[in-house]
C-alpha positions in Angstrom: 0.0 0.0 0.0 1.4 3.2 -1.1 0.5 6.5 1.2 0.4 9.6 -0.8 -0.4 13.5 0.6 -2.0 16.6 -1.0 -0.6 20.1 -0.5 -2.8 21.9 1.7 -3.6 24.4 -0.8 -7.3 24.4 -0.6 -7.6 25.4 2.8 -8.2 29.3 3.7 -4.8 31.2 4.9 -2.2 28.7 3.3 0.8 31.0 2.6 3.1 30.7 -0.7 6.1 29.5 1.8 3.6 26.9 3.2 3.5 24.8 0.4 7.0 25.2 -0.9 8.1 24.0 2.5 5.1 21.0 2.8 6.4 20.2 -0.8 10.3 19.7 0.6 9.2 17.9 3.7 6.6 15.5 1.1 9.8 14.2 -0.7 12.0 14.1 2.3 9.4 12.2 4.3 8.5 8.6 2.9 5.2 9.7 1.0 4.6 8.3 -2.4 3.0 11.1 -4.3 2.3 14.6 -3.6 -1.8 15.8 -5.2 -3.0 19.0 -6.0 -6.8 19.6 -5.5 -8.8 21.6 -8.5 -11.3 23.9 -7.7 -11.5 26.9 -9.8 -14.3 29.4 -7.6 -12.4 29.0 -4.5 -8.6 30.3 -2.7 -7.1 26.8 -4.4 -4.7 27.9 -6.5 -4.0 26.1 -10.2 -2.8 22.5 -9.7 -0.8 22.9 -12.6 0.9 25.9 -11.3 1.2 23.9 -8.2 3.3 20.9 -9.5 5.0 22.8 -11.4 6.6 24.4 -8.1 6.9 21.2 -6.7 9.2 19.9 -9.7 11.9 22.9 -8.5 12.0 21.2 -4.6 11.2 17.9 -5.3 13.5 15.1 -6.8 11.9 11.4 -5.5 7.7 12.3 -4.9 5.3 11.8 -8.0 3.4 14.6 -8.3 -0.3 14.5 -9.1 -3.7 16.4 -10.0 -6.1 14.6 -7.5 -8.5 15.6 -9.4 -8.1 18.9 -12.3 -11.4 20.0 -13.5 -10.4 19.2 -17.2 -13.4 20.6 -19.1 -12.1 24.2 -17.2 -9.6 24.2 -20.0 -8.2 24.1 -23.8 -7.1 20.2 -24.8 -4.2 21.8 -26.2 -2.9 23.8 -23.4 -3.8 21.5 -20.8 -1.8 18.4 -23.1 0.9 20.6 -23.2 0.8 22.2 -19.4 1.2 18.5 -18.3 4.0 17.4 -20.1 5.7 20.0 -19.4 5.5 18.8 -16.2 6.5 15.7 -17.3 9.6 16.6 -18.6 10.5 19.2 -15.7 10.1 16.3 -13.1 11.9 13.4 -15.3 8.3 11.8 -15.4 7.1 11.8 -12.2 3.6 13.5 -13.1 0.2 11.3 -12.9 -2.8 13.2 -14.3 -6.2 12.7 -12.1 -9.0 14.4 -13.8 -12.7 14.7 -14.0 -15.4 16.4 -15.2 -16.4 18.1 -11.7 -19.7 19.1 -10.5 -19.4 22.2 -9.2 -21.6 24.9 -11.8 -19.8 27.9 -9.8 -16.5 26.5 -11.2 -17.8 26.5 -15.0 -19.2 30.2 -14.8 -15.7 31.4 -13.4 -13.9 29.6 -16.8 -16.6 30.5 -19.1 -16.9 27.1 -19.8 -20.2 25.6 -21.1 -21.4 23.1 -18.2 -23.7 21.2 -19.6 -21.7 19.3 -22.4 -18.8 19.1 -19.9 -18.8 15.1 -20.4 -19.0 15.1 -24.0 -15.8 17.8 -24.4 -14.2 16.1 -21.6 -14.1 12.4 -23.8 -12.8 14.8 -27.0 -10.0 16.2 -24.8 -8.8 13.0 -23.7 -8.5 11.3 -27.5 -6.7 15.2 -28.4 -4.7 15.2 -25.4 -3.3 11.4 -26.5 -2.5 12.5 -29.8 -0.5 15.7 -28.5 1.5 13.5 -26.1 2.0 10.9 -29.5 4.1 14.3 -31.1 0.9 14.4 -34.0 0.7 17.3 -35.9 -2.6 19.1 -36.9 -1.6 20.8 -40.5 0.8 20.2 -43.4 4.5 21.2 -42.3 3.3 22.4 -39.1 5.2 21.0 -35.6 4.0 19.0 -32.8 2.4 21.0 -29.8 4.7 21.3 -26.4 7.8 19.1 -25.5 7.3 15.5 -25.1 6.3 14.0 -22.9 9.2 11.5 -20.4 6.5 8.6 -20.2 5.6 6.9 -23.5 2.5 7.9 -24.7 2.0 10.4 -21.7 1.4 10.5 -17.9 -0.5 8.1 -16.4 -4.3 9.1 -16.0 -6.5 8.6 -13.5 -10.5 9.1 -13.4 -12.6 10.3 -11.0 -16.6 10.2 -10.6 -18.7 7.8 -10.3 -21.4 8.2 -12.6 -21.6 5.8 -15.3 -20.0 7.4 -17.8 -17.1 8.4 -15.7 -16.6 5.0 -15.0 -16.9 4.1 -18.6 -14.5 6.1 -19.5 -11.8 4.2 -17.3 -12.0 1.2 -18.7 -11.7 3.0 -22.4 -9.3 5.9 -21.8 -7.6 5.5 -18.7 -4.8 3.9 -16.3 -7.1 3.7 -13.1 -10.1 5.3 -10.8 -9.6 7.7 -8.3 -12.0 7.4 -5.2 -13.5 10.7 -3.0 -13.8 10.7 0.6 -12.4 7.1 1.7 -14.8 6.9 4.8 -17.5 4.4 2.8 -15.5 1.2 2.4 -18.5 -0.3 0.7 -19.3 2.4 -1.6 -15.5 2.3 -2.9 -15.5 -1.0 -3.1 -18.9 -1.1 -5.3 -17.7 1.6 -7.3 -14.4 0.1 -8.1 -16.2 -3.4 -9.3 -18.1 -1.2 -12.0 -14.5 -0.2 -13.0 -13.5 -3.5 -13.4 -16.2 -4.4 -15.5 -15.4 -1.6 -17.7 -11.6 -2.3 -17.8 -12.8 -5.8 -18.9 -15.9 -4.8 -20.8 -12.8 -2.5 -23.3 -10.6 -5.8 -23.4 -7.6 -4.2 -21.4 -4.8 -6.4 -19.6 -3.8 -6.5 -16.0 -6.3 -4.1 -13.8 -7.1 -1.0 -13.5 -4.7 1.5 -10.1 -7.1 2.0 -7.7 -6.2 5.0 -5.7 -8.7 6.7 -2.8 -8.2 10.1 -0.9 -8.6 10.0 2.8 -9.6 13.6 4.6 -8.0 13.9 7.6 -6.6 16.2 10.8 -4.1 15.2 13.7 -3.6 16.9 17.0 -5.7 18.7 20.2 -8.9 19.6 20.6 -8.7 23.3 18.3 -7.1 22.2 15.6 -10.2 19.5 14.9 -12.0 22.4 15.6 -10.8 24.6 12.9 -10.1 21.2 10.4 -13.9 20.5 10.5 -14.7 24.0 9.9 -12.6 24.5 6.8 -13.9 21.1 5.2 -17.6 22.5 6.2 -16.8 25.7 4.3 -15.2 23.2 1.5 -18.2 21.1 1.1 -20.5 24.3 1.4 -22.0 23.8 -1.9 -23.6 20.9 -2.1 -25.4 22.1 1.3 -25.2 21.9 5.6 -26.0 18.8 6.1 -23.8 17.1 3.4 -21.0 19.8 4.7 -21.7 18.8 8.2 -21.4 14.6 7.2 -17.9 15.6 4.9 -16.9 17.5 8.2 -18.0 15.0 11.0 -16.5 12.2 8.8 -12.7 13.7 8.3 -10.0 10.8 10.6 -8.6 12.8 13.6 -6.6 9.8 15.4 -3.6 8.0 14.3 -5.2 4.5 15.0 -8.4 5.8 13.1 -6.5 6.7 10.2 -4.2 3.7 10.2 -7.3 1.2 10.4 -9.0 3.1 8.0 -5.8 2.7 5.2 -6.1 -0.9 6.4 -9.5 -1.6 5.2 -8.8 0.5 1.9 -6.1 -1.6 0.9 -8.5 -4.7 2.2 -10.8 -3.4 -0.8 -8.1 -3.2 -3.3 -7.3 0.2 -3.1 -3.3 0.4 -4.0 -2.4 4.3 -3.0 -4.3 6.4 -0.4 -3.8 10.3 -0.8 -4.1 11.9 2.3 -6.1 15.0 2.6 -5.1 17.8 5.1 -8.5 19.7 6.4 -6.1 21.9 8.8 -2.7 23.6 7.2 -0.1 23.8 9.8 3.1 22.0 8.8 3.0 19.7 11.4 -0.2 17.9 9.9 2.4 16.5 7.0 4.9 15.3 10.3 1.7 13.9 11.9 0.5 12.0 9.0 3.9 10.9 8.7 4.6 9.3 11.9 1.3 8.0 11.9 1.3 5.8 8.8 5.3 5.0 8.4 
């Protein structure tokens, strides 16, 4: 079982140094990957941008989107954003993406919302091609550098509506589970995948990778955790907020049984998901889990 962490960039107050120092102390500590959360109408700040400052004090980590809004953006720039990325961390990037269900995020991009699935399936297919160094005119040349992993970064998919799981077993490397509290429902989900994965004729099996919200330490700084995943989770109402904020792990031996029945599921990676930002949350997690 691999135990991956996401910058705490989502969470109100986070400073620039913040992040640059929870990047350093990610690939010094044991983690496996370091995520970046996408969430356009809110203080998150680009994922993209993100990893990209992680590839200038990080050499060991991967470094993932966990998950980027694709529909948000051009194929082309996005194809070309990640290999970049790529390249810069001598192929360390996995792309996690989705088509997100957040309107709010759409209006901020200009973004149509409604066909976000169908221009989501089109970007994958241009996005392949891109990373494949295909041109797109007669003596033109191929769009951005290429790419260090053959045929481009690994991508994972996140939703669970049927065409999002569809679309793992036809376009994708492996399924990227929310939350991590509902053993069942993760394990449910991730059976549809493999029926999908086996449905497109594709070897092996599909990664299976779930995110796991979580906040270490006294009495205030739960507190504050479950009041920045409230504000997170906001949107989709109180009393979903108040379940997403009631169900983040806040003990080491809560979190550690938790990754244990994950990986009892299948599950092969575990991103942990900070709900407070103080540096010591990444050392807590740590000492935790390793």
């Amino acid at each position: 079982m691999k135990i991956g962490i996401a910058l705490p960039a989502n969470i109100p107050g986070v400073g620039s140094k913040d992040l640059i120092d929870w990047a350093r102390n990610c690939d010094a500590a044991p983690f496996s990957t370091l995520a970046a959360n996408d969430r356009l109408a809110y203080v998150t700040g680009d994922p993209l941008a993100l990893l990209a400052m992680a590839t200038g004090v990080t050499t060991r980590v991967r470094l993932m989107t966990s998950v980027i809004v694709a529909p948000l953006r051009n194929a082309g720039v996005l194809a070309t954003q990640a290999a970049t990325i790529d390249s810069l961390s001598n192929g360390r990037l996995t792309l996690g993406l989705a088509v997100g269900g957040r309107e709010d995020d759409y209006l901020a991009a200009l973004a149509p919302y409604r066909d976000r699935g169908k221009r989501f399936d089109e970007m994958l297919a241009h996005m392949k091609r891109i990373w494949a160094g295909e041109t797109f005119m007669d003596d033109s040349n191929p769009a951005g550098p290429a790419p260090v992993q053959p045929g481009g970064p690994e991508i994972l998919i996140g939703g669970t509506a049927p065409a999002a799981i569809a679309r793992v077993g036809r376009s994708a490397d492996g399924f990227i589970a929310g939350g991590g509290g509902n053993l069942e429902r993760a394990r449910d989900v991730y059976e549809s995948v493999l029926a999908s994965w086996a449905e497109y004729g594709r070897p092996g099996k599909p990664r299976f990778l779930s995110g796991l919200s979580y906040a270490l330490g006294g009495a205030a700084v739960i507190e504050q955790a479950r009041v920045n995943q409230h504000h997170y989770y906001s949107w989709l109402g109180d009393k979903v907020a108040t379940g997403r904020a009631q169900g983040i792990v806040t003990t080491p031996e809560a979190m550690r049984e938790t990754i244990a029945g994950l990986e009892s599921i299948g599950v092969d990676e575990v991103i942990m998901q900070p709900t407070h930002s103080a540096a010591e949350q990444l050392d807590r997690a740590a000492a935790a889990v390793f």
